[in-house]
N, C-alpha and C positions, 0 to 999 in steps of 0.2 A: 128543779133547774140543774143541770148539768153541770158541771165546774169545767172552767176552762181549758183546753187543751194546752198542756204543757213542751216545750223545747225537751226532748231528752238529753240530758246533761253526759259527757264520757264519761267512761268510768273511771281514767284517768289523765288528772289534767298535762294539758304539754309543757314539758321543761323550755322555761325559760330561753336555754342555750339555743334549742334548738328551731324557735321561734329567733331568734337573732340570724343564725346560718340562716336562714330561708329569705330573712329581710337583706343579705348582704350578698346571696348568690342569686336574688330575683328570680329565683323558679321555686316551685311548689316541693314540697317536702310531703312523700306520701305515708314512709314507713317511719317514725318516729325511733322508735328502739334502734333501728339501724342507724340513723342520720344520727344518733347520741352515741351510737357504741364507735363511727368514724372519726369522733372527737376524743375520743377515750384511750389514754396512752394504756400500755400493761403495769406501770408504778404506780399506776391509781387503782388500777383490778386487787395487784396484789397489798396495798394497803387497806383494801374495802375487801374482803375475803368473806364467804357466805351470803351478797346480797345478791349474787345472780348477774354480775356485770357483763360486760362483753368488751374486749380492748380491741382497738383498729389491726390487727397482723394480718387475719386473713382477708378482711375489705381491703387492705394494702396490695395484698395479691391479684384480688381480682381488678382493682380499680389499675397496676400495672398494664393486666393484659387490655383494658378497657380503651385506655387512653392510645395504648400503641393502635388498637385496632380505629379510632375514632380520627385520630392523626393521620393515619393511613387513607382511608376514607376519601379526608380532603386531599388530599394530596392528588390523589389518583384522577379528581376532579379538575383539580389548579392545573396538573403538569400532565396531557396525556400521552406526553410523546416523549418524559423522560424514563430512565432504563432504571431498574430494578434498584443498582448499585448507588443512583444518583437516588431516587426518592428513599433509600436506607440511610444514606445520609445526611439528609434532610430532615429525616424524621429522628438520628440520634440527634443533632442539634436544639430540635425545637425543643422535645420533654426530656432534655436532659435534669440533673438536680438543682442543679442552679434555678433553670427556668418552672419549674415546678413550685421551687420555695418562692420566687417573686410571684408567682400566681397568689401561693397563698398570703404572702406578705401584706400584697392590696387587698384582700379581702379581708385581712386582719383575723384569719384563723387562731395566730397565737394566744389573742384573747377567750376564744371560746374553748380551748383544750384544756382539756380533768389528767391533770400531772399529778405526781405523788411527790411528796417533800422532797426528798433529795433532787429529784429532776427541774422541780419548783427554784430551789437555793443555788442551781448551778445554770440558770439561762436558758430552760430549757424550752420556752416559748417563742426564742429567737434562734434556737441550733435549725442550719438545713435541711443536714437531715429527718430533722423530727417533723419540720414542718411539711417536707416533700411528703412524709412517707402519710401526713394526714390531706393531703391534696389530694391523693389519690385515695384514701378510704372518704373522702367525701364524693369525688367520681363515682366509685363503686356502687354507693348509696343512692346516688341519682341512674344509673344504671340499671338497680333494681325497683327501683321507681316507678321510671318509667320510660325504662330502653334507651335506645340509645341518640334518640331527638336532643331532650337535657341535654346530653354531653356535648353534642357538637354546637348547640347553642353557647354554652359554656365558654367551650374552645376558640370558636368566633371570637369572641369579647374579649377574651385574652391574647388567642395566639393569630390574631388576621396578622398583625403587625408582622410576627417573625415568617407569617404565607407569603406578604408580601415584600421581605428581606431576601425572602430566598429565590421570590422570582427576578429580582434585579440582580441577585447574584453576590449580595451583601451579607447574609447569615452568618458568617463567620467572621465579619467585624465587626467585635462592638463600636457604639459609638466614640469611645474615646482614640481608635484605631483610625477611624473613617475622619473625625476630626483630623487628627494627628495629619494623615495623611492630604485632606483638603488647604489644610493651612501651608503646610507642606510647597505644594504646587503653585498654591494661589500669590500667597504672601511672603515666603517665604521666611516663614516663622513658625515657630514651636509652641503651643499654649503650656501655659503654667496654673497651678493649680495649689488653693489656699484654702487650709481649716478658718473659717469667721467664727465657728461657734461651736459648742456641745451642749447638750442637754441632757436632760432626765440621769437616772442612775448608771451606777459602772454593768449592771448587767442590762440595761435595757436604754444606752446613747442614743440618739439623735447628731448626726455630723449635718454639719452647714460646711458647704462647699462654694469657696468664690473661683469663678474660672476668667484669667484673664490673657490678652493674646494684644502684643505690639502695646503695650502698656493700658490697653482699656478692659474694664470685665463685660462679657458680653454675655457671663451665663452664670446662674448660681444655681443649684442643688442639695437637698439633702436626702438622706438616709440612714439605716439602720449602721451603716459600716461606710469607714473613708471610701472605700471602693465605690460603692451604691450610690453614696455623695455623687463621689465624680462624674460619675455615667450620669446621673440624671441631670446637671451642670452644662455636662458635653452635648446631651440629646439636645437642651435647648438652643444651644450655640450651633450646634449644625444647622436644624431649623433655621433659625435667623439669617444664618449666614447663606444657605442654600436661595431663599425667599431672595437676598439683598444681591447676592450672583447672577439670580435669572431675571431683576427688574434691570440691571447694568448691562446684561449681554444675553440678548434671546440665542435658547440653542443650537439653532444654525447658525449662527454667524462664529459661536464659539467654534462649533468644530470645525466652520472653512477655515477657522483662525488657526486649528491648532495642526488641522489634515493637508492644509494647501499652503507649500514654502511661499516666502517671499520673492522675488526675482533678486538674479547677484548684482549688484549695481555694476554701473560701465566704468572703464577704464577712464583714467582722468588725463590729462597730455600731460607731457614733461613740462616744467615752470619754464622758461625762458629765461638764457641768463641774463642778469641785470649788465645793462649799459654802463662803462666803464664813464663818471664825468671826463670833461677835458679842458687839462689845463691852458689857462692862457699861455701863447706861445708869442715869441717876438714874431711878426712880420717875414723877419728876413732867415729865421731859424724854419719857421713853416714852409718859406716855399722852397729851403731846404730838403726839408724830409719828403716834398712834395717830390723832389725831384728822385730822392735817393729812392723811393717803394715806386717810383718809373720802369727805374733800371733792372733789367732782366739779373735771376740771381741762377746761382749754378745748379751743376743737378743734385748737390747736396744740401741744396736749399741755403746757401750761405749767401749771402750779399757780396757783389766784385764792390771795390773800390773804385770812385771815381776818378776819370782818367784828369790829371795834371793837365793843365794849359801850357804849351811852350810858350816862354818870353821869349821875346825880343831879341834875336842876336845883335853885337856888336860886329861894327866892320871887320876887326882884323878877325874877328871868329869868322865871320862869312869867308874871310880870304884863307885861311887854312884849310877851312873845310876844302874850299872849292881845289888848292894846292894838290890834298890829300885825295881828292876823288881820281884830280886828271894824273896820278902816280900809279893810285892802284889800279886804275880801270885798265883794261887791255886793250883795248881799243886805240888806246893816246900811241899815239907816233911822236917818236923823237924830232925835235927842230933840227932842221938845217941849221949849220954853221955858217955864220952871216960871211958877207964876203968883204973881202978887204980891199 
């Protein structure tokens, strides 16, 4: 009877490490020694000296030009009508160091890197730069893999968000800018922003970040650094607050609101002036004044006085007068001298 056919077993089994990468970047890992030497700083090579190591520097190189060219790529897909200068700029934003180390942040690369004590003792699973420069020797490794499919699959998952930043025209503010800026307009108010908490040790913190805006918090966040906190605090309160913007005002109606003035309201009449009351007046005073606003006034607008009533002459007044007229008048002829 034959013995049964046996599995052949590798000749050597896979590191641990790098069964972990493979579970936490969801793509297959083909070449092992490479995908362990892209985790592999040089303070670990040169404290392991004679077993044959390999440290991430030159996968660093190529996973650089990998990434520039895989970026590129999409780009040229997303935008086909933007100019050389514009998609250069574009693509310094996206794979800058910053956005490189948050790639590897969430993948939690710091846990899988082979640091040498000093680099160990001094935070070196949380420095940017170290972690940038192992995001792209784990590129590199999937690059030689299996070309350059992986990568942009990669890329996808990580960088759609900042493809789709840059075609709205937002890449260059982060979210605490963009907050800044909507509250700004809307509300007219400034968000504030508060440590709740810290965790773990001084070289490897956790910040909790409360974010609040007109006295309510409407975002909280944590991260590796107060910075990190806050951004991820801010991304959630934009969210929210974007969502609660467009169920209150669909965007048309916003921008008739903001593109189409008002009309200038109409003139309003002059008030009318108030009616002076009027006192009561005697009878005999009223149809006084009745008569005096009768009487024509001059041309300097002054009021004549009324004219006086002649009394009454007495007799001998009539006999003077009448004396005095037939003297001076010239008409009067002298009497005859009566005869005797």
């Amino acid at each position: 009877m034959e013995p049964p056919e046996q599995c052949p077993r590798p000749a050597h089994p896979r590191d641990p490490i790098v069964d972990a990468l493979q579970a936490r970047l969801s793509l297959p890992i083909v070449n092992d020694r490479i995908s362990l030497a892209a985790l592999t700083h040089k303070s670990f090579v040169n404290e392991h000296r004679g077993e044959g190591l390999l440290d991430n520097e030159r996968l660093e190189f190529l996973g650089d030009a990998v990434i520039d060219l895989a970026v590129s790529h999409r780009l040229m897909e997303r935008f086909p009508e933007a100019r050389e200068g514009e998609l250069s700029k574009i693509r310094a934003a996206v794979v800058d160091e910053a956005g490189l180390a948050r790639m590897a942040r969430e993948l939690d690369l710091g846990a899988l890197l082979r640091l040498g004590r000093g680099e160990e003792l001094t935070g070196g699973r949380q420095k940017s730069s170290l972690l940038a420069d192992a995001m792209e020797a784990v590129v590199a490794a999937l690059y030689l893999g299996g070309g350059l499919e992986p990568v942009l699959t990669l890329l996808d998952r990580f960088l759609g968000e900042s493809f789709a930043c840059a075609a709205a025209g937002t890449l260059d503010r982060d979210y605490k800018t963009q907050l800044q800026e909507l509250a700004q307009s809307r509300l007219r108010a400034s968000p504030r922003y508060r440590v709740i908490a810290e965790h773990g040790p001084d070289h490897s913190k956790v910040f909790e970040v409360e974010l609040e805006l007109k006295g309510d918090v409407i975002g909280r966040g944590a991260g590796k650094s107060k910075k990190d906190a806050e951004q991820a605090a801010a991304k959630l309160a934009l969210e929210a607050m974007n969502g609660r913007l467009a169920e209150v005002k669909p965007p048309l109606e916003a921008a008739l609101a903001v593109t189409e003035p008002a009309p200038p309201p109409e003139p309003e009449p002059p008030p009318a002036a108030p009616e002076e009351p009027e006192s009561p007046v005697h009878p005999e005073s009223k149809a006084k004044g009745a008569a005096e606003r009768a009487e024509p006034t001059s041309s300097a607008g002054s009021r004549r006085k009324p004219a006086q009533k002649a009394r009454p002459a007495s007799a001998g007044t009539r006999a003077r007068k009448t004396v005095s007229r037939r003297v001076a008048s010239p008409r009067s002829r002298p009497r005859k001298p009566a005869k005797k």
